[in-house]
N, C-alpha and C positions, 0 to 999 in steps of 0.2 A: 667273116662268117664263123660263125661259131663249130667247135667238133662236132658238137650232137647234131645242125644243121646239114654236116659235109654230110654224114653216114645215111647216103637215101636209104631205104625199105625197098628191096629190089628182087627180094625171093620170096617164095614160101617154102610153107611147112607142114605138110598134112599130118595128122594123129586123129589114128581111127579109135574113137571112144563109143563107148554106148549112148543110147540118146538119151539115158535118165542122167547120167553121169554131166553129160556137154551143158542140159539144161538145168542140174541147179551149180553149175559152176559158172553160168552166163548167169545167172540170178543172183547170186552172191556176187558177184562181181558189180553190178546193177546197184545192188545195195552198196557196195559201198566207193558206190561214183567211182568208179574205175571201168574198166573196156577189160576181154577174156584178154586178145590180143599184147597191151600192156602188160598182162600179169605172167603172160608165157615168156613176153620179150626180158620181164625184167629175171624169173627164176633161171632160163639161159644165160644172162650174165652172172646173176649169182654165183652157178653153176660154174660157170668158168674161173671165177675169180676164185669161189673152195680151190680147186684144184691146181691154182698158179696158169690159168688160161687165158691169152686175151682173143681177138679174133681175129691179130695181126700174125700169132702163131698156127693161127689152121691152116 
């Protein structure tokens, strides 16, 4: 089994945004064949990776 297999999705994460904001960031997203979801999970790791973070260190 692969690493990225092992790591279920077992949380959430609320972020209260405005609804004009949620909805063209769900539409740009749309365009360009990607999910909101994806695009928050991958700027978290980004995020962590700038900073020397993995999420064996939280």
């Amino acid at each position: 089994m692969s690493a990225k297999k092992a790591k279920k999705k077992n949380s959430q994460f609320i972020v209260r945004i405005n609804d004009q904001e949620r909805a063209e960031f769900v539409n740009l997203c749309e365009e360009l064949d990607t999910s909101a979801a994806r695009e928050v999970r991958r700027f978290i790791r980004e995020f962590m990776t700038q900073h020397n973070r993995t999420s064996s260190q939280a």
